[in-house]
C-alpha positions as CSV (number, residue, x, y, z in Angstrom):
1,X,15.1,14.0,35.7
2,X,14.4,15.2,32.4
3,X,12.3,12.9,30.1
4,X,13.4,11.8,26.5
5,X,11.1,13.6,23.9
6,X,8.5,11.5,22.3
7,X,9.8,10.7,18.6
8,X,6.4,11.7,17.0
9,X,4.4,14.7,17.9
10,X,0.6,15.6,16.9
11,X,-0.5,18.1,15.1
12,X,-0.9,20.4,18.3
13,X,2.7,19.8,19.0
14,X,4.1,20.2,15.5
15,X,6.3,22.6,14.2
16,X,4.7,24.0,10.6
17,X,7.3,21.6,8.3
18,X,6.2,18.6,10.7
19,X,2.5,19.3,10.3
20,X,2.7,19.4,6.7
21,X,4.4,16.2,6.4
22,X,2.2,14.7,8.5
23,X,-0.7,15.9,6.4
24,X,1.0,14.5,3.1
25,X,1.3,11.1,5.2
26,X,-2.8,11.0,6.3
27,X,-3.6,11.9,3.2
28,X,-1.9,9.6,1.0
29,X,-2.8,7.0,3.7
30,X,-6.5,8.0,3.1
31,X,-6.3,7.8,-0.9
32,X,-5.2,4.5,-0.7
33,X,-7.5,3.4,1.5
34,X,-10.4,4.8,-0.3
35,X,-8.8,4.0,-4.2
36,X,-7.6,0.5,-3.4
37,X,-8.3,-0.7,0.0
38,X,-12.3,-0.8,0.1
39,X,-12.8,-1.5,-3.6
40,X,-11.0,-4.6,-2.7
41,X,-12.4,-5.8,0.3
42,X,-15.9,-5.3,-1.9
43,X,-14.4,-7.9,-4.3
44,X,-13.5,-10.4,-2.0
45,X,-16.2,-13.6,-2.2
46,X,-17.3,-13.2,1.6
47,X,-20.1,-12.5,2.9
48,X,-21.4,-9.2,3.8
49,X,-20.4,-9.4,7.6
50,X,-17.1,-10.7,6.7
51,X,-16.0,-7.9,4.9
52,X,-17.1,-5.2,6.8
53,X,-15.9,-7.0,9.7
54,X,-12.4,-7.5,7.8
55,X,-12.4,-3.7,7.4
56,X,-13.2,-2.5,10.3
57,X,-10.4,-4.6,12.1
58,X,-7.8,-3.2,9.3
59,X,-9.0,0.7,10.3
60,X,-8.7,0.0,13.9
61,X,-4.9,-0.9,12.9
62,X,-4.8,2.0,10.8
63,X,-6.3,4.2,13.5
64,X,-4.2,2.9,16.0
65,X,-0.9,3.4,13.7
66,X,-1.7,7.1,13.0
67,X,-2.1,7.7,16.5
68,X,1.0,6.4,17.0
69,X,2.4,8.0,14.4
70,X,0.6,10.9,15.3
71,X,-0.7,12.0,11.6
72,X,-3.4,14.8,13.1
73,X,-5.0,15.9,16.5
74,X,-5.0,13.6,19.6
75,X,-8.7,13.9,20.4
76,X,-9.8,13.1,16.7
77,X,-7.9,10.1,16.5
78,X,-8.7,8.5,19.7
79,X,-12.5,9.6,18.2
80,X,-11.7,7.7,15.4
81,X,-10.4,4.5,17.2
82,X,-13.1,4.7,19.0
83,X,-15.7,4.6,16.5
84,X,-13.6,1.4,14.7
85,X,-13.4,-0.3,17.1
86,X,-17.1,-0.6,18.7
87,X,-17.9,-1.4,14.8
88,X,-15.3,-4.0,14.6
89,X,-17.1,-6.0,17.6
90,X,-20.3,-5.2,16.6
91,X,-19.3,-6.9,13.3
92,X,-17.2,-9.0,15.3
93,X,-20.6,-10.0,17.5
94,X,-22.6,-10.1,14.2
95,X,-20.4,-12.8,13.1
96,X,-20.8,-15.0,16.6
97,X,-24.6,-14.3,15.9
98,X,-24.8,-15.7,12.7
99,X,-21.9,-19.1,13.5
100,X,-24.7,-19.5,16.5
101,X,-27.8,-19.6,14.4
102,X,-28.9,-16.5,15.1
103,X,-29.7,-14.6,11.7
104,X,-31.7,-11.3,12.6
105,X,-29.4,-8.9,13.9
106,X,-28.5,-7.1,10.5
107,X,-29.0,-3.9,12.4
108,X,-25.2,-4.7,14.0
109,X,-23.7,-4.3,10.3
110,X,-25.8,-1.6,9.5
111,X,-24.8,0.4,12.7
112,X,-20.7,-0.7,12.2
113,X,-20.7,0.8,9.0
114,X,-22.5,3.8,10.0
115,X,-19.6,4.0,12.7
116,X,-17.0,3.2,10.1
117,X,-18.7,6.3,7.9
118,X,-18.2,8.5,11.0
119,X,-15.0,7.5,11.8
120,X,-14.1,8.0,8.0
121,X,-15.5,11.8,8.3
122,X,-13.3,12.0,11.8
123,X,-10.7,11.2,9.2
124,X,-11.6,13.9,6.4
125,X,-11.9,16.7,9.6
126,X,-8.5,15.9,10.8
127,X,-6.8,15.8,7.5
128,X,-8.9,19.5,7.2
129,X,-8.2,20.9,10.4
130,X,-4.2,20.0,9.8
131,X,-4.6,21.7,6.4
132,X,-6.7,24.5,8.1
133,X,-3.6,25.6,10.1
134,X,-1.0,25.3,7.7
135,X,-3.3,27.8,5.5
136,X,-3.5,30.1,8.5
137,X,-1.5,33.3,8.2
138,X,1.5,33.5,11.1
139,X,2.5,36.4,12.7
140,X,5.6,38.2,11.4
141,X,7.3,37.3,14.7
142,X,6.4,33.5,14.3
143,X,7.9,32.8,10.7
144,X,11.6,31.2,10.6
């Protein structure tokens, strides 16, 4: 029994038309992120916590979306959800912290958003690494 092909590949499945519109897709995704996304959460009248908790949640949904989606390499993405996520709890845990009383653990924001910056870079080295191989000259034998 032959299984159905998945409906999104990643870029070490895709064919050179496939990869380049994925790399359109992540990038566009990641200009509007960084153009309208985070200078909008920065607005918002919450407190510090809040709003690098907020966005750390939303990039978890974006990670998860472009794995799904499959916008770049497997083991970058799952890199990236990783490093969202453990800053979403930790901001998440920050949060409980600070509801509890407790009012000394900055070092959990300061950590998440030096996990969000990483996961940000994971971001920037898959959108390069996609673009890195579409700039790579084929064989004559492998161009349609």
């Amino acid at each position: 029994m032959r299984l159905p092909e998945p409906a999104f590949r990643t870029a070490e499945e895709a064919t050179p038309e496939e990869l380049r519109r994925a790399s359109v897709r992540l990038f566009l995704s990641l200009l509007v992120l960084a153009v309208l996304v985070v200078p909008l959460f920065r607005e918002l009248p919450l407190g510090d916590s809040t709003r690098a908790g907020l966005l750390a949640w939303l990039l978890v949904g974006v990670a998860l979306y472009w794995l799904y989606a499959g916008l770049g390499y497997r083991s970058l993405l799952i890199i990236q959800l990783l490093l969202f996520s453990t800053a979403a709890v930790l901001v998440s845990a920050k949060i409980l912290l600070v509801g509890v009383g407790v009012n000394e653990f900055s070092i959990l924001r300061r950590v998440a958003r030096a996990l969000v910056v990483l996961g940000a870079g994971c971001s920037v080295v898959n959108l390069a690494a996609m673009l890195g191989t579409l700039l790579q000259p084929r064989s004559p034998s492998t161009r349609l």
